[in-house]
Residue frames as qw, qx, qy, qz and C-alpha x, y, z in Angstrom:
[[0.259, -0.267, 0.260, -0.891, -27.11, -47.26, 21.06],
 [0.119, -0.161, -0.961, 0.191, -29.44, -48.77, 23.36],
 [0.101, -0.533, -0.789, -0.287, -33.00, -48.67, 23.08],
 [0.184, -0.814, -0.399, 0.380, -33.38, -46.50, 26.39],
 [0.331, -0.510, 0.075, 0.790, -30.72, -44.09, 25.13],
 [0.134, 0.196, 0.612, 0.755, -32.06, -43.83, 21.59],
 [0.348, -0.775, -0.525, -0.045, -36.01, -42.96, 23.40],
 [0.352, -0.678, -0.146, 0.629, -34.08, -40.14, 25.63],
 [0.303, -0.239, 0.354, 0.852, -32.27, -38.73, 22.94],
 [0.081, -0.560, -0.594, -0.571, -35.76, -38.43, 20.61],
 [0.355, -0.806, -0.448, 0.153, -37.51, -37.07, 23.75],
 [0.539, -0.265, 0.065, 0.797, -34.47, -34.78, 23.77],
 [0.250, -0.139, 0.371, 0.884, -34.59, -33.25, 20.69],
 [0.086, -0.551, -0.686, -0.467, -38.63, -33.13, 20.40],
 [0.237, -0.860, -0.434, 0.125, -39.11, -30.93, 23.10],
 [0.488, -0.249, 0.258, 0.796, -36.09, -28.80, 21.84],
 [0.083, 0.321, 0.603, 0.725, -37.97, -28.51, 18.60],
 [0.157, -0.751, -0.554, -0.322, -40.91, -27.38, 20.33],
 [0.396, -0.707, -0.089, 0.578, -39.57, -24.93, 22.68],
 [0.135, -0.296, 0.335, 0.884, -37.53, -23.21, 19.56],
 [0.049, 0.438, 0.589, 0.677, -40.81, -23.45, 17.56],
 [0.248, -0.786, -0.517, 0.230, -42.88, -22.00, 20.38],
 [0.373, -0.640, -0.037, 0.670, -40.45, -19.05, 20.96],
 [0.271, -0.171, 0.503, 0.803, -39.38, -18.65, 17.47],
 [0.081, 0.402, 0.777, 0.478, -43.31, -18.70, 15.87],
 [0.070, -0.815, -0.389, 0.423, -44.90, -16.14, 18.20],
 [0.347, 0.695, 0.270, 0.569, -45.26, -12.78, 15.96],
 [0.318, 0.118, -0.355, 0.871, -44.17, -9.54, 17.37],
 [0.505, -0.405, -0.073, -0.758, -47.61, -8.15, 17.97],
 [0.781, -0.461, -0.409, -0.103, -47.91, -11.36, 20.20],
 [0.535, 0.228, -0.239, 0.777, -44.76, -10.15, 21.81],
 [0.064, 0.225, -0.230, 0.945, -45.50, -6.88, 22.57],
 [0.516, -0.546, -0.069, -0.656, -49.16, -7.71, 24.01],
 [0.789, -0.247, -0.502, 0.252, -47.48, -9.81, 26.39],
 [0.248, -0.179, -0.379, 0.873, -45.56, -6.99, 27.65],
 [0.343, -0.285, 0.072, -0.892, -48.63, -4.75, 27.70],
 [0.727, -0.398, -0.511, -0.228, -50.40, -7.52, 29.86],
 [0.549, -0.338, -0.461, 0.610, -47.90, -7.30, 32.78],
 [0.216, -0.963, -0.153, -0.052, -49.37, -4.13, 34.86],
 [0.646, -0.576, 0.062, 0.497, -45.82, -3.89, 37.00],
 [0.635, 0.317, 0.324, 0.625, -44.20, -2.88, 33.59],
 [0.089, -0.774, -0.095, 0.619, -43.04, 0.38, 33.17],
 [0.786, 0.576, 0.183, -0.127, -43.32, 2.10, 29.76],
 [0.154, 0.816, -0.555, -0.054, -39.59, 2.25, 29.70],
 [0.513, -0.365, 0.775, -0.046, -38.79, -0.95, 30.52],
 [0.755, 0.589, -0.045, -0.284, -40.02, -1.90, 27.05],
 [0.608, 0.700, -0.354, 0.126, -36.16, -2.01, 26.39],
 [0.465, -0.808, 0.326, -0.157, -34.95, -3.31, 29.61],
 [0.986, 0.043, 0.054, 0.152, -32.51, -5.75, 28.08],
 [0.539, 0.692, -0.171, 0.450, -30.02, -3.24, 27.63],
 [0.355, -0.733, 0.328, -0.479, -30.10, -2.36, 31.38],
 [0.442, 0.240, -0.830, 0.242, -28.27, -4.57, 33.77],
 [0.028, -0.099, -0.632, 0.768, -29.99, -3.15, 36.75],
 [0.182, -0.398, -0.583, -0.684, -33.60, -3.03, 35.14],
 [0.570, -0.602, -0.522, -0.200, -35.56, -3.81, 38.33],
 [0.421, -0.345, -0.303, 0.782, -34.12, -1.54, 40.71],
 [0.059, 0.915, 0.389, -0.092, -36.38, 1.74, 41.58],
 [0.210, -0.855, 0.087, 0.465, -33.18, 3.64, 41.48],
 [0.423, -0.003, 0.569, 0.705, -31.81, 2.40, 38.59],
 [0.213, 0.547, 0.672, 0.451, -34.82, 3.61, 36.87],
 [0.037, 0.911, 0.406, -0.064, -35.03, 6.37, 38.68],
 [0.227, -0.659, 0.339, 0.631, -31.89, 7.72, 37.74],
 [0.308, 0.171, 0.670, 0.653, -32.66, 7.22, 34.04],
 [0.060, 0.847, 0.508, 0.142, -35.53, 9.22, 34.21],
 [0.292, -0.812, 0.062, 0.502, -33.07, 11.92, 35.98],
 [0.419, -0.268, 0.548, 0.673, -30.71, 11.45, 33.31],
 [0.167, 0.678, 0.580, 0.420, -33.99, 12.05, 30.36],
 [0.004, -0.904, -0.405, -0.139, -34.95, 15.16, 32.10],
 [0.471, -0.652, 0.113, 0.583, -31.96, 16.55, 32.31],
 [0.225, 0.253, 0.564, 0.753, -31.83, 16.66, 28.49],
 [0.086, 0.797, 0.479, 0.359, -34.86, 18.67, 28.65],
 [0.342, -0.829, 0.001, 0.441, -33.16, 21.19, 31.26],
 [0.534, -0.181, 0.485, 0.668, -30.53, 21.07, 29.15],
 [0.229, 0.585, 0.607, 0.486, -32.80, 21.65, 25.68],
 [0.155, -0.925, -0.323, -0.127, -34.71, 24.66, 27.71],
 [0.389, -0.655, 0.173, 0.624, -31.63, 26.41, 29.06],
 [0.395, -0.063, 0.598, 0.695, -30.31, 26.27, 25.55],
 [0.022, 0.539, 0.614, 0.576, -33.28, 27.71, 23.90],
 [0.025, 0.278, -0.024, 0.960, -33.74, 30.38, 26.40],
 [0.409, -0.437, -0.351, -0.720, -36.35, 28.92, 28.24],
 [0.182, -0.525, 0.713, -0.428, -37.39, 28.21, 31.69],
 [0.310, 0.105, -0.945, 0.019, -36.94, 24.46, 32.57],
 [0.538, -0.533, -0.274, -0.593, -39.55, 22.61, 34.38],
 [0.235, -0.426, 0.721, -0.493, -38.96, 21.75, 37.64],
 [0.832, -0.002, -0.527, -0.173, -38.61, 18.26, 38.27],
 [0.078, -0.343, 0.744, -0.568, -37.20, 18.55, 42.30],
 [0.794, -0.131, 0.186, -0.564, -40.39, 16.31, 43.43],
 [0.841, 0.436, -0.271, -0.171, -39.44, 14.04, 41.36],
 [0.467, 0.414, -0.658, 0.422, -35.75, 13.58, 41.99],
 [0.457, -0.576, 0.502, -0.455, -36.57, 13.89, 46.03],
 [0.991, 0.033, 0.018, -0.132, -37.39, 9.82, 45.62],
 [0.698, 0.497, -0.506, 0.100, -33.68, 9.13, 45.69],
 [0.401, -0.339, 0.639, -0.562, -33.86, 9.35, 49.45],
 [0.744, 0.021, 0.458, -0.486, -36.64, 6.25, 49.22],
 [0.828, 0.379, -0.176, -0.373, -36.10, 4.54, 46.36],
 [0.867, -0.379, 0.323, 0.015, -34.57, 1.15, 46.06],
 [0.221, 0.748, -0.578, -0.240, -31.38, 0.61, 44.99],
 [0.792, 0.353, -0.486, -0.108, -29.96, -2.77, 43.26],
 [0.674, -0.026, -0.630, 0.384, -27.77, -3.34, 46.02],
 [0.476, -0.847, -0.234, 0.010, -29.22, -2.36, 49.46],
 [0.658, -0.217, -0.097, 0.714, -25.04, -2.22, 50.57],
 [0.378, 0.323, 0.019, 0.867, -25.13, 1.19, 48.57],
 [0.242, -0.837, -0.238, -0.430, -27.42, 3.08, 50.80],
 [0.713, -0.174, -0.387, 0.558, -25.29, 4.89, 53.53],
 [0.160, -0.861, -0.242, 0.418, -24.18, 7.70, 54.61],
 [0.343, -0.399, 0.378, 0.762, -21.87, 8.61, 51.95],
 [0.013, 0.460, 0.768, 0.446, -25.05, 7.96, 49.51],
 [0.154, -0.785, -0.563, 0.207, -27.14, 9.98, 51.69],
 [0.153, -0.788, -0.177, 0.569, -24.95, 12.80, 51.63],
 [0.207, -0.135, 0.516, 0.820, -23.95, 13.04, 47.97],
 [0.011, -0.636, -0.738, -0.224, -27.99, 12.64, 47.58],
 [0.215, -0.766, -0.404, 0.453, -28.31, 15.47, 49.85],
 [0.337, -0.457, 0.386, 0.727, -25.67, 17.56, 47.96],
 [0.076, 0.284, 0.702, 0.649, -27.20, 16.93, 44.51],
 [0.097, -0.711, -0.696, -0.007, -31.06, 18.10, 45.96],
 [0.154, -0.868, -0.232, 0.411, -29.49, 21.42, 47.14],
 [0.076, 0.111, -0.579, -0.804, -27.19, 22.47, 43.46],
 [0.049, 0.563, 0.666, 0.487, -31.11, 21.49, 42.02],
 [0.357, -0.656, -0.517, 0.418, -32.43, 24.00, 44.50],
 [0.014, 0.550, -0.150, -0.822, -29.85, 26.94, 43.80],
 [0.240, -0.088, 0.573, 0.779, -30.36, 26.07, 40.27],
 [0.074, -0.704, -0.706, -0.034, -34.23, 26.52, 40.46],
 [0.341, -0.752, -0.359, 0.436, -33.43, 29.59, 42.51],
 [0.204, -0.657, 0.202, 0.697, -31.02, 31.56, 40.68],
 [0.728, 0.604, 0.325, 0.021, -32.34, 32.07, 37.37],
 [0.390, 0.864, -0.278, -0.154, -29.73, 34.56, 35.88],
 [0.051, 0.699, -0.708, -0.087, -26.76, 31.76, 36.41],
 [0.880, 0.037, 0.359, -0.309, -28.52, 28.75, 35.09],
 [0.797, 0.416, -0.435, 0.047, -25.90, 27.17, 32.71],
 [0.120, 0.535, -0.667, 0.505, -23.03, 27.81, 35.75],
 [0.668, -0.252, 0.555, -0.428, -25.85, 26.02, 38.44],
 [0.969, 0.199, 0.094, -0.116, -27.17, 22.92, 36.02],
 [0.516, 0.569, -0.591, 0.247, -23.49, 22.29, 35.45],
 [0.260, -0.304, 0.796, -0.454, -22.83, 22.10, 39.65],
 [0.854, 0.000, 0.320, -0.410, -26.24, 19.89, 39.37],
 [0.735, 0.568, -0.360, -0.090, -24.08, 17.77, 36.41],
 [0.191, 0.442, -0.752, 0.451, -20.64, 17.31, 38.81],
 [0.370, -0.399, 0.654, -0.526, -22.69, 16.41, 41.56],
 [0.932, 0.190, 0.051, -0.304, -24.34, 13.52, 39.82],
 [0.688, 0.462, -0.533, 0.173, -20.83, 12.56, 38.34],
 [0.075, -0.432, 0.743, -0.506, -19.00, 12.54, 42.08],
 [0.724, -0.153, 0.436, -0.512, -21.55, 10.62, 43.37],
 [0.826, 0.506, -0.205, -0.136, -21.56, 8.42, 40.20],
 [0.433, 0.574, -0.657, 0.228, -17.53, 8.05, 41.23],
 [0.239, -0.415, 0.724, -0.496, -18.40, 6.48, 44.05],
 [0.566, 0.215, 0.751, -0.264, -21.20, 4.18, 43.38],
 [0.636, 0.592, 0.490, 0.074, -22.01, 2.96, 39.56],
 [0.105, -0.578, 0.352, 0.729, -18.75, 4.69, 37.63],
 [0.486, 0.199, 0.832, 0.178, -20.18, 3.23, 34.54],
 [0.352, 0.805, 0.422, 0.223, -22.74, 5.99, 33.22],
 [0.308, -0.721, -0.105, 0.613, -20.34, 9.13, 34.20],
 [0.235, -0.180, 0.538, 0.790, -19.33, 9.49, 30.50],
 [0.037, -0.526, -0.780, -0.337, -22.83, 9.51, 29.73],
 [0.251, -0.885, -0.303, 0.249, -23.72, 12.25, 32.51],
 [0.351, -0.335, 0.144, 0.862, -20.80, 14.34, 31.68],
 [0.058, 0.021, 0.449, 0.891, -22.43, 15.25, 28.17],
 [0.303, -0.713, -0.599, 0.202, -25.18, 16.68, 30.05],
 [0.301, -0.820, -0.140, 0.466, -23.35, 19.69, 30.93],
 [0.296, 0.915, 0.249, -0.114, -23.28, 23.09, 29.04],
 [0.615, 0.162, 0.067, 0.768, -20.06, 24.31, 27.38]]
């Protein structure tokens, strides 16, 4: 080996070492006040390695749909009445999506479709397992058209 190559190959493997000791020596508490230093963070996004689509408003706002739908879910089931999270959900009109391509009109109107089953199901209290079900399908149809991925995950959502 020649002199230069034997000088690269140390340079090589010393900033190697110090990159994997840097990364590898930080403690989790130093970790985790890094992520509480970035404002932008949401407190879900704690785990966003699991998410492909982390940084997309709509990804995230369809996980939040998909959380409070367990609690509709929970409160139907226990007889109680659900809170009403239609404000909320309107944001699927505005919110950005991962790939601009998917906003359209076929997005617009399965969005539309999904806002007015949350409606009846707000509205008609005595057939609230039979509505939050339609509010269940219309997430999945849409789902079949754009991001089939979580539909097995939204099905068991809805109420036997």
């Amino acid at each position: 080996m020649t002199p230069l190559y034997k000088t690269l190959f140390i340079l090589s493997i010393t900033i190697f070492s110090s990159i994997l000791f840097y990364n590898c020596g930080q403690s989790p508490k130093e970790q985790k006040s890094e992520l509480a230093v970035q404002p932008s963070l949401k407190p879900s996004q704690k785990d966003s390695s699991r998410y492909p689509n982390d940084d997309s408003e709509l990804a995230w706002l369809m996980r939040d749909m998909y959380q409070d739908g367990e609690k509709i879910k929970m409160a139907i089931q226990s007889k109680q009445l659900p809170e009403d999270f239609r404000e909320k959900f309107k944001n699927i009109h505005t919110a950005t999506p991962t790939d601009a391509a998917v906003k359209g009109e076929v997005f617009d109107t399965s969005a539309k479709v999904f806002l007015q089953t949350l409606d009846k199901f707000y509205a008609e209290k005595e057939n609230q397992i039979e509505n939050f079900n339609l509010v269940v399908n219309a997430c999945v149809a849409c789902h079949q058209n754009y991001c089939p991925g979580p539909i097995k995950k939204i099905k068991k959502l809805a109420i036997k």
